[in-house]
C-alpha positions as CSV (number, residue, x, y, z in Angstrom):
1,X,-9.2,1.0,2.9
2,X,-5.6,0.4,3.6
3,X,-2.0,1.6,2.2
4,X,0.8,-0.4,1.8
5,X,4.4,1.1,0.0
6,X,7.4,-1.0,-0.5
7,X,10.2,-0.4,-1.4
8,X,12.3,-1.9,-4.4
9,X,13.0,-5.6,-2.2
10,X,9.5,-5.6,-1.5
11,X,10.0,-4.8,2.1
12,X,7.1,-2.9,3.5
13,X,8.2,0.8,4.6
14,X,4.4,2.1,5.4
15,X,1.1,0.7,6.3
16,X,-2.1,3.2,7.4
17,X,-6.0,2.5,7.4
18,X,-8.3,5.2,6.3
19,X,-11.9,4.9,7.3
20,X,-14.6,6.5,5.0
21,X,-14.4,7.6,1.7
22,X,-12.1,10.1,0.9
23,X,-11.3,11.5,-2.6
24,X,-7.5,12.4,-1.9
25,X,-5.2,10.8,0.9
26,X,-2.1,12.5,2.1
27,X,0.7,10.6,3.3
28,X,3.8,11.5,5.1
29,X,6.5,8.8,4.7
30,X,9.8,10.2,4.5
31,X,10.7,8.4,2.4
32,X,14.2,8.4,0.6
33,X,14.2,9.0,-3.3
34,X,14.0,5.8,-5.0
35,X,11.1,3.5,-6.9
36,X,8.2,2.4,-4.6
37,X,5.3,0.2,-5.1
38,X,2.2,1.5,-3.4
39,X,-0.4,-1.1,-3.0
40,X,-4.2,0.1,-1.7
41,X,-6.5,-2.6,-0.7
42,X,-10.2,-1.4,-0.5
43,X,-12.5,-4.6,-0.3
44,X,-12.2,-7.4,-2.2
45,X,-10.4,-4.5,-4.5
46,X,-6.5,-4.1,-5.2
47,X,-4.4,-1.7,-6.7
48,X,-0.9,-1.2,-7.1
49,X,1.1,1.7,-8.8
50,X,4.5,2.6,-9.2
51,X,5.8,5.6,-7.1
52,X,8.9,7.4,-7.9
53,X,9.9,8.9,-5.1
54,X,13.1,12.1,-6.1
């Protein structure tokens, strides 16, 4: 599985691989606040989700 964010001009500010399955991922970014588009590819899978980031 990987993790992708972006921030709001789609430029990627993080990128990780997790191995296994894992019910919760924790990810340190430091990110600033703004709107962030996290994008997990698992597979042939994708999702993407909003993260608002205060």
């Amino acid at each position: 599985m990987t993790v992708e964010i972006f921030n709001i001009q789609r430029q990627r500010v993080f990128r990780q691989r997790f191995a296994g399955r894992q019910p919760r991922l924790s990810v340190e970014t430091g990110l600033i606040p703004g709107i962030y588009l996290v994008q997990v590819h698992k597979g042939q899978g994708l999702l993407s989700q909003k993260l608002p980031v205060l």
